[in-house]
C-alpha positions in Angstrom: -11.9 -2.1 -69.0 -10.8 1.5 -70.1 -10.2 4.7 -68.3 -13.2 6.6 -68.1 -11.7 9.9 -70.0 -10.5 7.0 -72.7 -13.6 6.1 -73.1 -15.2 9.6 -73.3 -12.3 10.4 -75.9 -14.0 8.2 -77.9 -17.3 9.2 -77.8 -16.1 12.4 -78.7 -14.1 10.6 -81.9 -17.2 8.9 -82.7 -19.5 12.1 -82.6 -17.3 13.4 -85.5 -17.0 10.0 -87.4 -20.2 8.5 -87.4 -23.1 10.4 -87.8 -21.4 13.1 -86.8 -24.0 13.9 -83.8 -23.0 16.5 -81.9 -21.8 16.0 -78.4 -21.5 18.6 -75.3 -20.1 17.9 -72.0 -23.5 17.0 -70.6 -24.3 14.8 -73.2 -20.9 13.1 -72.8 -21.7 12.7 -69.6 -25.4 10.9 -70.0 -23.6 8.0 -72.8 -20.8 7.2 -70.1 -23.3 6.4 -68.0 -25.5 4.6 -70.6 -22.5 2.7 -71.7 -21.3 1.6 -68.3 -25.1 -0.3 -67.7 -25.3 -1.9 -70.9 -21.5 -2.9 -70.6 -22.8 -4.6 -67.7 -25.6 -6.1 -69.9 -23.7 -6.9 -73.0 -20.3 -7.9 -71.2 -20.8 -8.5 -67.6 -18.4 -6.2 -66.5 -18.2 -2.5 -66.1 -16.4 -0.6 -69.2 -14.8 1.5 -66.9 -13.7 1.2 -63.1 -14.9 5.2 -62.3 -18.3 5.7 -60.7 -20.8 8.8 -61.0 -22.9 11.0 -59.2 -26.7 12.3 -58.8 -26.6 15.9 -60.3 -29.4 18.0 -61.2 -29.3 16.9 -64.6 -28.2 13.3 -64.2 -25.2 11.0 -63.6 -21.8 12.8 -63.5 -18.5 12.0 -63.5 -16.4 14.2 -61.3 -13.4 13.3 -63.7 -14.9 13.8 -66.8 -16.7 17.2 -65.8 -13.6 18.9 -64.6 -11.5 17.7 -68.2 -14.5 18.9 -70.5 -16.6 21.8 -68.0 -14.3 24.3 -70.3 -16.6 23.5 -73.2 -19.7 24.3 -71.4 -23.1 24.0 -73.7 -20.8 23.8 -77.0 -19.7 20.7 -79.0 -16.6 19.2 -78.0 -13.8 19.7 -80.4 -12.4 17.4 -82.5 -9.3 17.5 -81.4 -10.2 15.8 -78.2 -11.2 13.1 -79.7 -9.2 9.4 -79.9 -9.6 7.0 -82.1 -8.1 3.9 -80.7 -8.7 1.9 -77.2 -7.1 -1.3 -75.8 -9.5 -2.9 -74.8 -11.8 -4.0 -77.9 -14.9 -5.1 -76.4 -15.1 -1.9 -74.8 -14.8 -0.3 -78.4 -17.8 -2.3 -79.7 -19.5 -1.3 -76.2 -19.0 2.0 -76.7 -19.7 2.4 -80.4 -23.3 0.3 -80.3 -24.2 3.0 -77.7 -23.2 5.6 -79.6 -25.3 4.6 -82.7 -28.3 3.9 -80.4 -28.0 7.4 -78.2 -25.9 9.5 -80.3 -28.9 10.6 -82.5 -30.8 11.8 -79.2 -30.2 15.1 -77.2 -28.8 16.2 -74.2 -31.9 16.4 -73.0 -33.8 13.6 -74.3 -31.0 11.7 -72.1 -31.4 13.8 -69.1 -35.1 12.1 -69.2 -34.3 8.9 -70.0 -31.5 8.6 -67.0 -34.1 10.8 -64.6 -36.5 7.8 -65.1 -34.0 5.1 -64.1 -33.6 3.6 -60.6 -29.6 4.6 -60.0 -30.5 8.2 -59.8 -33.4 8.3 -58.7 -32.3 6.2 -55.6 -28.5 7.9 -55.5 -30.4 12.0 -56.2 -33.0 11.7 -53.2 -30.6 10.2 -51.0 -27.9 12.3 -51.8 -25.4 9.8 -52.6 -23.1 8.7 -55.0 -24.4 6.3 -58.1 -22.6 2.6 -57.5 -21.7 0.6 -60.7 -23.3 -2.1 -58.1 -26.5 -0.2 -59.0 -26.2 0.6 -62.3 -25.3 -3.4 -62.8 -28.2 -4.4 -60.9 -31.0 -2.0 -62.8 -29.6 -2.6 -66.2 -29.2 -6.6 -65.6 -32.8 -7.0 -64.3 -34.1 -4.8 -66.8 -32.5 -5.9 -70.1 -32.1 -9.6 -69.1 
């Protein structure tokens, strides 16, 4: 398990390294989420202990908005990008996602996380998106 801003470090290294996608806050924001339910697919565990919540536009994580909001709709820099985490089956986690979701948009994303049960359920409810539901959907889905 990494620290969720680790982990979106490294997105934000892999967006310039491989394939070199480009990656806003939003986006950012839309792989987390992606990469915490197939952590839970792929490793049984969540790749990060933070959770997220039910905006407009999709699972958000309060942390990760407030370190990145500066950036608005523009790519990410570079320079806030890492390279290295401690925890190496998070890195594979992380970087199969990004080769999977990194050649999509923003808002091909937005559509894809509108259409799953976690925020559907948490956005009409007005509640907070549980890594006990985003392990439940992804493992009866993708078992």
């Amino acid at each position: 398990m990494v620290d969720i801003l680790d982990a979106a470090r490294y997105f934000v290294f892999l967006s310039y390294g491989r394939k070199q996608y480009s990656l806003t806050p939003l986006k950012l924001q839309k792989i987390l989420y992606l990469a915490q339910g197939w952590s839970y697919v792929w490793d049984n565990h969540a790749a990060f202990p933070d959770e997220f919540e039910a905006w407009q536009y999709g699972p958000v994580n309060e942390k990760v908005y407030e370190e990145f909001k500066r950036y608005g709709r523009s790519e990410i820099p570079e320079r806030e990008g890492i390279g290295f985490l401690r925890d190496f089956e998070v890195t594979e986690t992380l970087t199969a996602i990004w080769d999977e979701y990194g050649k999509k948009t923003a808002y091909d994303l937005v559509e894809l996380t509108h259409q799953q049960k976690p925020w559907r359920d948490a956005y009409s409810q007005g509640t907070k998106i549980t890594n006990n539901s985003i392990k439940k959907y992804f493992q009866s889905t993708y078992f």
